[in-house]
C-alpha positions as a Python dict, from the first residue, in 0.01 Angstrom:
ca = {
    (1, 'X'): (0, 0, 0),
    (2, 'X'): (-324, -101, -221),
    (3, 'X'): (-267, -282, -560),
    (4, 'X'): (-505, -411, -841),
    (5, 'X'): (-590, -735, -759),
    (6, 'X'): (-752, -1024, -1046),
    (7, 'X'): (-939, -1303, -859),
    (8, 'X'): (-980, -1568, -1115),
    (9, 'X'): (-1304, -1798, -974),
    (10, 'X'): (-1575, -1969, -1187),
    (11, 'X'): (-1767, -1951, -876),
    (12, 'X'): (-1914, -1637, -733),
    (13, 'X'): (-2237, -1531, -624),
    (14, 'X'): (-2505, -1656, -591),
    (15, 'X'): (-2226, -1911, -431),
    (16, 'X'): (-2289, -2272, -483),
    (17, 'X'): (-1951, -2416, -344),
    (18, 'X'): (-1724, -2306, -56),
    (19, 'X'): (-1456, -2119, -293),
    (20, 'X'): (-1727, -1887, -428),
    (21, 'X'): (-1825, -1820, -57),
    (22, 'X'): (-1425, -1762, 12),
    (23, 'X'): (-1432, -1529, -287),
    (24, 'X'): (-1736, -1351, -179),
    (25, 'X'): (-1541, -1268, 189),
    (26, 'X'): (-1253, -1177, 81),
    (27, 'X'): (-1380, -929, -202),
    (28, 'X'): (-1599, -779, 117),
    (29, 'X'): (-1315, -766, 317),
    (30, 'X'): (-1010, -686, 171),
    (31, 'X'): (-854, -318, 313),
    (32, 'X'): (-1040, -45, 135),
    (33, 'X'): (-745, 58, -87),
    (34, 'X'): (-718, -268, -294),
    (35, 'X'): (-947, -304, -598),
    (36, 'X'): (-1075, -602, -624),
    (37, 'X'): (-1179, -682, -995),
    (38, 'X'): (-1361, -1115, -981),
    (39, 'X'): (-1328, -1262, -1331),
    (40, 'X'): (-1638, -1545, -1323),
    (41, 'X'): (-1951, -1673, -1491),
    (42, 'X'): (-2256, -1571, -1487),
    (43, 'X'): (-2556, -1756, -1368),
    (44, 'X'): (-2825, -1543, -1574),
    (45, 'X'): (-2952, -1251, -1378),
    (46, 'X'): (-2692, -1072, -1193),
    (47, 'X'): (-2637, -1132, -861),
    (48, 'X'): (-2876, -910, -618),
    (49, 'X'): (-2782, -650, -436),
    (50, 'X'): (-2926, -769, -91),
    (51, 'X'): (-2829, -674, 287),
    (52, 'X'): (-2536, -894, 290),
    (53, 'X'): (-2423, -825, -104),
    (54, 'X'): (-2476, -497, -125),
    (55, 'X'): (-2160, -348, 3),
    (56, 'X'): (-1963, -631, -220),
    (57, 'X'): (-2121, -543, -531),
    (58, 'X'): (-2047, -184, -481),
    (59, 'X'): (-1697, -218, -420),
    (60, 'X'): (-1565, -486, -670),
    (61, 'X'): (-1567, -487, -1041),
    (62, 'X'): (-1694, -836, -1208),
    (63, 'X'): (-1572, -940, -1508),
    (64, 'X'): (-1796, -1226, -1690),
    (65, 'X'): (-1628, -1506, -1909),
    (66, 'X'): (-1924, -1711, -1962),
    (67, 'X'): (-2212, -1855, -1858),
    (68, 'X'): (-2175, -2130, -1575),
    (69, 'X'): (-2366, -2448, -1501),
    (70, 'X'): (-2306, -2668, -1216),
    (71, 'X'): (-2128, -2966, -1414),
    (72, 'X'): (-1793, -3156, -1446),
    (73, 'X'): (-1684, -2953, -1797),
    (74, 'X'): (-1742, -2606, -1665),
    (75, 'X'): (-1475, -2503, -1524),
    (76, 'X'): (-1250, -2656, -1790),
    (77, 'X'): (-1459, -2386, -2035),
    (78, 'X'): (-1378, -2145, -1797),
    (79, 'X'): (-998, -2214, -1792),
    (80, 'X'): (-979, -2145, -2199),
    (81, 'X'): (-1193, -1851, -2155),
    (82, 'X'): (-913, -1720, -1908),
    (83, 'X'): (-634, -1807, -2147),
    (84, 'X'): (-793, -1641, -2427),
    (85, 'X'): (-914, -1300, -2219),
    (86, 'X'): (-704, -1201, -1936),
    (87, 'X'): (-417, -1006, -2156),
    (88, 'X'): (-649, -776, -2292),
    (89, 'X'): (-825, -761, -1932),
    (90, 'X'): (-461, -682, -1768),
    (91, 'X'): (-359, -444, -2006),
    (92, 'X'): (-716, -261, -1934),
    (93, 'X'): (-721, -295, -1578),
    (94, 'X'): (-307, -299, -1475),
    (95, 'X'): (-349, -619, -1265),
    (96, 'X'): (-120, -627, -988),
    (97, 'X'): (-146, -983, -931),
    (98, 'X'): (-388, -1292, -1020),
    (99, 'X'): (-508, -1487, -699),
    (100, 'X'): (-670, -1870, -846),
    (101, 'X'): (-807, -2164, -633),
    (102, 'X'): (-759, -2470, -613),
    (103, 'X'): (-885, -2794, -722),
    (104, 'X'): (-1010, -2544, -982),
    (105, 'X'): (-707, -2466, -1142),
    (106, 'X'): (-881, -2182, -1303),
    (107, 'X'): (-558, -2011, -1479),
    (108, 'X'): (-438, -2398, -1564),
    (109, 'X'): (-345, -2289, -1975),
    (110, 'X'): (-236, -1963, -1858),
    (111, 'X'): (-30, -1993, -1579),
    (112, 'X'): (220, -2220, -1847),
    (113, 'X'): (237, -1904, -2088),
    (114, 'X'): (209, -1603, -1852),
    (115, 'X'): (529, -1530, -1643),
    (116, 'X'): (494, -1165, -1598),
    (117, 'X'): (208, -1172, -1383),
    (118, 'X'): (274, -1277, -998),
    (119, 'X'): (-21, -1541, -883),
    (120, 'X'): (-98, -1671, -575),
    (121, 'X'): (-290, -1979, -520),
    (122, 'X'): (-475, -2061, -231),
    (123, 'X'): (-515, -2471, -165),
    (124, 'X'): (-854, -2576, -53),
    (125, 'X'): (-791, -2893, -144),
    (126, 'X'): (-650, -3129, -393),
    (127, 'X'): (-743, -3384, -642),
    (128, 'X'): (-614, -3690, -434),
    (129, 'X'): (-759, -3526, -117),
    (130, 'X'): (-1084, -3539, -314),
    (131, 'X'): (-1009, -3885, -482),
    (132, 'X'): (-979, -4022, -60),
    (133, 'X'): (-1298, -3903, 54),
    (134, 'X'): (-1512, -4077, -235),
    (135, 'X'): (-1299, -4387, -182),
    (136, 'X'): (-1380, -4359, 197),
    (137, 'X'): (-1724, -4363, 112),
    (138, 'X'): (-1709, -4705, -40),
    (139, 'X'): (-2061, -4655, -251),
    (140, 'X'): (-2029, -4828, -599),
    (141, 'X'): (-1966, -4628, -921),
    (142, 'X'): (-2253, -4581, -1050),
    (143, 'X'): (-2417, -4436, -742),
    (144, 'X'): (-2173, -4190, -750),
    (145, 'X'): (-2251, -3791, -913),
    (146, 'X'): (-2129, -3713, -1246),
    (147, 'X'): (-1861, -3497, -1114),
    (148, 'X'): (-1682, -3764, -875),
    (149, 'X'): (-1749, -4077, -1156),
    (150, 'X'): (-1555, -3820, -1407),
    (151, 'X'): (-1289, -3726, -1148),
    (152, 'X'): (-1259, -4104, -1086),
    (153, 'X'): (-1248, -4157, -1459),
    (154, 'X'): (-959, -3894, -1514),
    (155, 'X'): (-748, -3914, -1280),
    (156, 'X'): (-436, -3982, -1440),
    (157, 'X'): (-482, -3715, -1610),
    (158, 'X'): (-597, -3471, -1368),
    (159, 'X'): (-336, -3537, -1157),
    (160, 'X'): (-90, -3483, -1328),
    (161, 'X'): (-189, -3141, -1454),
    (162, 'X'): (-227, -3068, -1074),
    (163, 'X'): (155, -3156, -1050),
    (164, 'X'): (286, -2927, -1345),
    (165, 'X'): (22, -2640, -1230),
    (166, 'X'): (115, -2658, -870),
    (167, 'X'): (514, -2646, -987),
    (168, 'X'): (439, -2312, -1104),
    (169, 'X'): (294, -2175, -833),
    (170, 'X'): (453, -1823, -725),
    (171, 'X'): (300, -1809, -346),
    (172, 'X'): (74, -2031, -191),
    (173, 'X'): (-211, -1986, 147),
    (174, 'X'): (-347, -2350, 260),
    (175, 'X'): (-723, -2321, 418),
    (176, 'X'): (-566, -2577, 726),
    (177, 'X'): (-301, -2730, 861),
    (178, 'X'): (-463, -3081, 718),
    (179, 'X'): (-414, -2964, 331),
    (180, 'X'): (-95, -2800, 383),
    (181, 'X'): (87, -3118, 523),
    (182, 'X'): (-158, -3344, 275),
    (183, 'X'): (-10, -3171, 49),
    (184, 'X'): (351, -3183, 108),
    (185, 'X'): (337, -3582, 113),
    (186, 'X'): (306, -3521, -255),
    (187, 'X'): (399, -3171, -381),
    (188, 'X'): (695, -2916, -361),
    (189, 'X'): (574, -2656, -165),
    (190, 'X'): (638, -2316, -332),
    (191, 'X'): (875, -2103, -224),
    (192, 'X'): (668, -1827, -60),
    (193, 'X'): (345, -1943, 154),
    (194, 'X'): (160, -1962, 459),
    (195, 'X'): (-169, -2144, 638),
    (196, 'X'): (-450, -1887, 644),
    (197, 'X'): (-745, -2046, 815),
    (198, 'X'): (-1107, -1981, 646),
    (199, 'X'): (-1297, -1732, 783),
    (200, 'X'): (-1696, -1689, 852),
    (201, 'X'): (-1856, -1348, 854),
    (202, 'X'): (-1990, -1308, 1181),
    (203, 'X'): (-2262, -1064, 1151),
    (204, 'X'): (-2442, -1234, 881),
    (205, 'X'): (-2410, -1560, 1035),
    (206, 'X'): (-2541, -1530, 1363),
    (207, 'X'): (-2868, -1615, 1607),
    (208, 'X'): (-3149, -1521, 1446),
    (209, 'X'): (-3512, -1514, 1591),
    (210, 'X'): (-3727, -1769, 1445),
    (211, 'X'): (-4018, -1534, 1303),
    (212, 'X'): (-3765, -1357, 1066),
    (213, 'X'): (-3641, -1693, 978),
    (214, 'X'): (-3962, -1832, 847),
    (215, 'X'): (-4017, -1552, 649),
    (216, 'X'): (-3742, -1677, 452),
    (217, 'X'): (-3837, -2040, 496),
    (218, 'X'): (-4243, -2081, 538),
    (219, 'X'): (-4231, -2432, 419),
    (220, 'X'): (-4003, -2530, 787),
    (221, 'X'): (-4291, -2362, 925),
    (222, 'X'): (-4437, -2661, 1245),
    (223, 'X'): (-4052, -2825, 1272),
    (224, 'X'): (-3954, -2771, 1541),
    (225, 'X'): (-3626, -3006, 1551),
    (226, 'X'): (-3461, -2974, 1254),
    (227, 'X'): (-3142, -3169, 1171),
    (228, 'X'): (-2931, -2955, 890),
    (229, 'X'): (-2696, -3046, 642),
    (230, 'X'): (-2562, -2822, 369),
    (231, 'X'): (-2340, -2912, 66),
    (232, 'X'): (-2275, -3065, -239),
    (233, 'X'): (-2513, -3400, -309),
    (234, 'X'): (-2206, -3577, -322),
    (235, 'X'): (-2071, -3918, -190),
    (236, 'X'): (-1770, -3747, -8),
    (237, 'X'): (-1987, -3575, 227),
    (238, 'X'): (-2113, -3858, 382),
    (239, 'X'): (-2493, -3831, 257),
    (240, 'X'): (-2528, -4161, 324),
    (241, 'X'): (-2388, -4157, 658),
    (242, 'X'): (-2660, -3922, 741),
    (243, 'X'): (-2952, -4135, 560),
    (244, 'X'): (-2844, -4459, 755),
    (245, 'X'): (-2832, -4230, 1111),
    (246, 'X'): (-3198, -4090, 1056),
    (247, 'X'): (-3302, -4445, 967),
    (248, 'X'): (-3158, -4595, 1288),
    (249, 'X'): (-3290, -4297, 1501),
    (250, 'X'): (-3659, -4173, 1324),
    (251, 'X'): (-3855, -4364, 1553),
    (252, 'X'): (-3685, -4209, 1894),
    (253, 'X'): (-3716, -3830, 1787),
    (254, 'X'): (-3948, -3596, 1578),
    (255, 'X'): (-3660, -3459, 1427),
    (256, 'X'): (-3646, -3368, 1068),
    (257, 'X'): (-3321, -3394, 823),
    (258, 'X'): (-3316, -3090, 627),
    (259, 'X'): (-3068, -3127, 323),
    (260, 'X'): (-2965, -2823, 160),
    (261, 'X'): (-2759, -2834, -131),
    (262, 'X'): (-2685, -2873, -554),
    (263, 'X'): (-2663, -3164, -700),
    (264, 'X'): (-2904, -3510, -809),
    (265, 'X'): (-3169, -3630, -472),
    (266, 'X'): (-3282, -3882, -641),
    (267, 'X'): (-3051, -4172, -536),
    (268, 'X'): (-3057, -4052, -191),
    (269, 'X'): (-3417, -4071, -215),
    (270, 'X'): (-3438, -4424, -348),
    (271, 'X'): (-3177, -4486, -11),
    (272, 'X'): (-3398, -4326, 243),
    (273, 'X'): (-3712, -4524, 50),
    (274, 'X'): (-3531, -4904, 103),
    (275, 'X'): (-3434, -4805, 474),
    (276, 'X'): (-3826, -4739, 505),
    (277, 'X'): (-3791, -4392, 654),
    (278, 'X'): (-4121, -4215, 646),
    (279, 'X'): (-4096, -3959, 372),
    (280, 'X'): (-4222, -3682, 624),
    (281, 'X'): (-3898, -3728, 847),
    (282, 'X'): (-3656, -3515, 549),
    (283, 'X'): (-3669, -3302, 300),
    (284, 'X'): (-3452, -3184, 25),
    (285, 'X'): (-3415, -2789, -53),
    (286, 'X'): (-3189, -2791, -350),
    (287, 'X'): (-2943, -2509, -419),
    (288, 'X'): (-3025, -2210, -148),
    (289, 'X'): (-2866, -1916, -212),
    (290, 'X'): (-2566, -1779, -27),
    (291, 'X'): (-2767, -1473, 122),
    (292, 'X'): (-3066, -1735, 271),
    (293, 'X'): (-2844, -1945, 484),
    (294, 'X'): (-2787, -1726, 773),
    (295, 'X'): (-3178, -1775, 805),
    (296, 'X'): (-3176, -2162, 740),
    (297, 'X'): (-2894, -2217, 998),
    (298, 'X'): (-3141, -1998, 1232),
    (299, 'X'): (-3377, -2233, 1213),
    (300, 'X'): (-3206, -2570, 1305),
    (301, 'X'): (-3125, -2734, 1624),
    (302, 'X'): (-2807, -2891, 1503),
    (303, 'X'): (-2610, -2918, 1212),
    (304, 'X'): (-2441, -3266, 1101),
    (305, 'X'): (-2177, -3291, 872),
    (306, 'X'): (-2080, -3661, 819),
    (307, 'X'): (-1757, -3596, 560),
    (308, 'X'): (-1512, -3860, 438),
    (309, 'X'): (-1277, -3600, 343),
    (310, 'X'): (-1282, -3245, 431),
    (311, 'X'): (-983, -2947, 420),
    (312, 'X'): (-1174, -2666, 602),
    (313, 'X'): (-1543, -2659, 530),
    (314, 'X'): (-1712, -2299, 540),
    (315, 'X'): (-2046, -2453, 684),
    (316, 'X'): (-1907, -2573, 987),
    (317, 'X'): (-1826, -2242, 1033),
    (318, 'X'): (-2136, -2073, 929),
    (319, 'X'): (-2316, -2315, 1197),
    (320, 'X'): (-2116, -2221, 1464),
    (321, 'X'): (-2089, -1838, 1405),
    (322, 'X'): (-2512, -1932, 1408),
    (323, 'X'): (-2466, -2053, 1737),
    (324, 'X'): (-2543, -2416, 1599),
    (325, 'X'): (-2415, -2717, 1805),
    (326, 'X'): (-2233, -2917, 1532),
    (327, 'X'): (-2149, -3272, 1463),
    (328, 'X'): (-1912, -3359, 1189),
    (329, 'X'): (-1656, -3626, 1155),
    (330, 'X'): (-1288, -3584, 1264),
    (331, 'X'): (-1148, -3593, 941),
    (332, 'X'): (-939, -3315, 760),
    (333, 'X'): (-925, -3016, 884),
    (334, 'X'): (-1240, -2987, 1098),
    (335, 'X'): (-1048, -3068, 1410),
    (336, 'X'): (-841, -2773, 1373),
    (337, 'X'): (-1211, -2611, 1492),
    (338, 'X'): (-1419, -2788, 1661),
    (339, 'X'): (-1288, -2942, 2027),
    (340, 'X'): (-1496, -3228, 2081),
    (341, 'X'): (-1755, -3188, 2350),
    (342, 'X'): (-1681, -2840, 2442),
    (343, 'X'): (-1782, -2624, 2086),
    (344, 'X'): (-1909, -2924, 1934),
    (345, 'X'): (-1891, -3307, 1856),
    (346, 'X'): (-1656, -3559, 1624),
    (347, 'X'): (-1751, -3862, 1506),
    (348, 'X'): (-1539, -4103, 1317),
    (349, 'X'): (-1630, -4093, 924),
    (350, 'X'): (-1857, -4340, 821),
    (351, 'X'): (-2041, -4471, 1155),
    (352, 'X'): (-2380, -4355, 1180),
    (353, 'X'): (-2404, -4543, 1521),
    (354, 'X'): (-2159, -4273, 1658),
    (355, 'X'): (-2364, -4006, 1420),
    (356, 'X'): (-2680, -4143, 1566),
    (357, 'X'): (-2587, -4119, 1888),
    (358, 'X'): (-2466, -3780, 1897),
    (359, 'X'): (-2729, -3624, 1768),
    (360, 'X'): (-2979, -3820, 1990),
    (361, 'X'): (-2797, -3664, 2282),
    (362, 'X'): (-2817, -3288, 2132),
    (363, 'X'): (-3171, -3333, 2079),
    (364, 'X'): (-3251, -3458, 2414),
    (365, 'X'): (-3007, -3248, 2630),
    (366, 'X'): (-3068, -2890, 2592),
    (367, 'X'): (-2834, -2734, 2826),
    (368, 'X'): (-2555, -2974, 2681),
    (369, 'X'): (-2655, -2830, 2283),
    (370, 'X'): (-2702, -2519, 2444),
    (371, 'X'): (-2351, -2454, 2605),
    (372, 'X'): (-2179, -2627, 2290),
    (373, 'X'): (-2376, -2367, 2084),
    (374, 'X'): (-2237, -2040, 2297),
    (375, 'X'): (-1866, -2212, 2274),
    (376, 'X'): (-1895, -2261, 1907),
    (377, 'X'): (-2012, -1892, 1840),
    (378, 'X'): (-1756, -1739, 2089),
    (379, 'X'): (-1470, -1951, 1886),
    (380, 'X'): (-1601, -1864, 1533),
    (381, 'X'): (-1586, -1536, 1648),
    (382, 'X'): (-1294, -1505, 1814),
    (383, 'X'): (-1045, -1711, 1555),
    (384, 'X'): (-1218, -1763, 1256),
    (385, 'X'): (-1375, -1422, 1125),
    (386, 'X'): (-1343, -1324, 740),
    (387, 'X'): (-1146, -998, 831),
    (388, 'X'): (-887, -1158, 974),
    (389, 'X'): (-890, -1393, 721),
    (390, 'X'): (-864, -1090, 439),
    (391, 'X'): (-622, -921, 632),
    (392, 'X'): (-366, -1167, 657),
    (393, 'X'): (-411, -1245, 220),
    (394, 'X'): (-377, -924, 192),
    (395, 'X'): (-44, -951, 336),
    (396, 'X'): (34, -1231, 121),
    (397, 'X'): (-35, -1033, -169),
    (398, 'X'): (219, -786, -59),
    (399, 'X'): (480, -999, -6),
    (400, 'X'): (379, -1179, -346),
    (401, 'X'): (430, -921, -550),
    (402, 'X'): (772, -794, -339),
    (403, 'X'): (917, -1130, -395),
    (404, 'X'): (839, -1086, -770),
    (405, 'X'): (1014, -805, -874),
}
């Protein structure tokens, strides 16, 4: 049985975050007789239709509310516009159901004055979950980004919006087992919901040969070791883990640090300048869009992802459906997919001596990156692909809607 189905995200593509990548999969693929209409921003242009969007953009209908801008206040612009928009979009369209994220609470204002419309919400994370990994990070406030100093700022008040908006909630999928029982220490659980691991898709993200790769990336062009991280330029990801790790370890490899990712470089750079790492030893790409990643994993001999705080990060999974070896810290959800020393390595959070040292011993024992590599495509593959992560929402949105007549 299809149905009409409203994703409310102000992410989409081009993807900047891990929801609008979770959006993007799902609207690929979702079975063929649900229509998918995304209510989002815009970010200018449209998005391109491009190898990997093309079937997307031909099957889903978008639905603009505004104009988007990677800051603190934009999805609480986004919110109103929802509130103000989505009758007159439902009585168009003859929504079945309205699927939100969260920590976006996107339909926060209307999901307190629209009861006729069954919602699910899936929980990527939550504002305390977020509030533990900046803490964990123990950098002072002002070296923190805008986003985490406001979240810091209001977090009385964001939390308890989170509580009343989560009370509300019809049906709910959690990304991991980590969130789900994170969340229960806090929050009633709704009534109706399930864990629904993210999912990768695998034949985007996969080996690629290095020639097509550095079409895409000329500038990586002569590295030949090439330590990646991708995400947010935040404090909970542990970029300064990874800053203190290349300055204890620059002088015993050629690696480089590649850091890919939104958000302001400049106090990292003024770290990496008083630890007296040679500015040739990293570089910072910025934003790269959703579509050029396959390519950037491609060209890396490891990815590192040094989190205080994580729920179930797509680029862990992106790096091993790449065949990456990956290193990331045993927090959140992460250990739900990666079994340490066999598909890839955990460190605790916050020691770049352990950091160091596992990536010294990736670099210098091939056979050892290369067998965690094969283990970590072969389980991206096999558990973690976005179809079966689409089929089993779709499922939920079944029984969502069932349970709401």
């Amino acid at each position: 049985m299809g149905m009409k189905v409203a994703i409310a995200t102000p992410e989409f593509l081009p993807n900047w975050g891990g929801i609008g990548t979770y959006v993007t999969l799902l609207a690929k693929d979702l079975p063929e007789d649900f229509e998918i209409h995304v209510i989002t921003l815009s970010r200018g242009e449209p998005p391109q239709k491009t190898e990997l969007t093309k079937e997307i953009l031909e099957r889903i209908h978008i639905h603009y509310l505004g104009k988007a801008a990677d800051f603190f206040a934009y999805n609480n612009q986004f919110q109103i516009n929802l509130l103000l928009k989505f009758k007159a979009l439902k009585a168009e369209h003859k929504f079945d159901l309205l699927h939100a994220n969260h920590a976006q609470m996107p339909d926060l204002f209307l999901r307190f004055l629209d009861s006729e419309t069954p919602s699910l919400t899936t929980v990527h994370t939550t504002i305390g979950s977020q509030r533990l990994g900046t803490k964990r990070s123990k950098l002072p406030f002002n070296r923190l980004e805008r986003s985490e100093k406001m979240t810091l700022l209001m977090l009385p008040m964001l939390t308890t919006l989170e509580r009343f908006y989560l009370a509300k909630a019809n049906s709910e999928i959690f990304v991991s087992e980590f969130i789900r029982s994170f969340y229960m220490k806090s929050y009633r659980i709704a009534p109706h919901w399930r864990t629904i691991h993210n999912g990768v898709e695998t034949e985007w993200f996969k080996p690629r040969g290095r020639a097509e790769c550095l079409q895409h990336f000329p500038q990586l062009d002569g590295l030949n070791d090439i330590v990646l991280f991708s995400g947010r330029m935040i404090a909970l990801k542990g970029i300064d883990v990874a800053i203190k790790s290349l300055a204890l370890i620059h002088k015993e490899t050629d690696a480089t640090f590649i850091f890919a990712g939104a958000g302001k470089v400049e106090p990292w750079k003024r770290m990496l300048d008083d630890l007296k790492v040679p500015p040739n030893r990293y570089l910072f790409l910025g934003s790269v869009p959703y579509t050029e990643m396959p390519y950037l994993y491609s060209l890396a001999s490891t990815f590192m992802l040094p989190s205080y705080s994580e729920s179930f990060p797509m680029t862990v999974l992106e790096a091993m459906a790449c065949g990456l070896p990956v290193v990331a810290s045993n927090v959140g959800g992460i250990p739900e997919m990666i079994d340490s020393n066999e598909n890839g390595i955990l460190i605790q959070p916050g020691n770049e001596k352990g950091l160091s040292a596992a990536l010294l011993k990736l670099l210098g024992d091939r056979s050892f990156a290369k067998r965690l590599a094969m283990s970590a495509r072969t389980k991206a593959c096999d558990e973690f692909s976005s179809l079966k992560m689409a089929t089993d929402t779709a499922e939920m949105y079944r029984s969502t809607v069932e349970g709401f007549r």
